[in-house]
C-alpha positions as CSV (number, residue, x, y, z in Angstrom):
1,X,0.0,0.0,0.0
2,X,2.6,2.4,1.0
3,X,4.6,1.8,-2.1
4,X,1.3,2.6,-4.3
5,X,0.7,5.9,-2.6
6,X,4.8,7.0,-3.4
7,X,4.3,6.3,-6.4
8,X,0.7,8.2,-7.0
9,X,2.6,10.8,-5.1
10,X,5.3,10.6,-7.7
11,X,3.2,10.6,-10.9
12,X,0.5,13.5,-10.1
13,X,4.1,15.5,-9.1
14,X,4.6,15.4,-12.7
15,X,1.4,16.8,-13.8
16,X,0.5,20.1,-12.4
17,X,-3.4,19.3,-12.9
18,X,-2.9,16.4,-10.9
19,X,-1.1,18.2,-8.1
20,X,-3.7,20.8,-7.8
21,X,-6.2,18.3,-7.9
22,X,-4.5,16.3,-4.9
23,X,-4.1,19.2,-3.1
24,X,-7.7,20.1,-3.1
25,X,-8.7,16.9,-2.3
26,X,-6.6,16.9,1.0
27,X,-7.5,20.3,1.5
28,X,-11.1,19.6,1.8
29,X,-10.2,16.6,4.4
30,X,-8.3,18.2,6.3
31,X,-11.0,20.9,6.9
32,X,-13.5,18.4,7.2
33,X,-11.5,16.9,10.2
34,X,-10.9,20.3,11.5
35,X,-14.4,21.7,11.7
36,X,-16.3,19.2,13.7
37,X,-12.8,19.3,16.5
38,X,-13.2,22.6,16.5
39,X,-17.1,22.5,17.5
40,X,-16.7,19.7,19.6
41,X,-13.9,22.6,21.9
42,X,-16.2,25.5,21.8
């Protein structure tokens, strides 16, 4: 498994679409993770 993600990693590093794309995608989950943390503390 590991070895499959370097090597995504490595192949949408070589496309700038794809890097924005990835970048979005763990944009959005990292928010997603971050909002409901944040509710939970306030």
């Amino acid at each position: 498994m590991p070895k499959l993600l370097r090597r995504k990693k490595m192949f949408f590093g070589r496309r700038r679409g794809g890097n924005m794309l990835e970048y979005a995608l763990i944009g959005s989950l990292v928010v997603l993770a971050i909002v409901p943390a944040a509710a939970a503390l306030k």
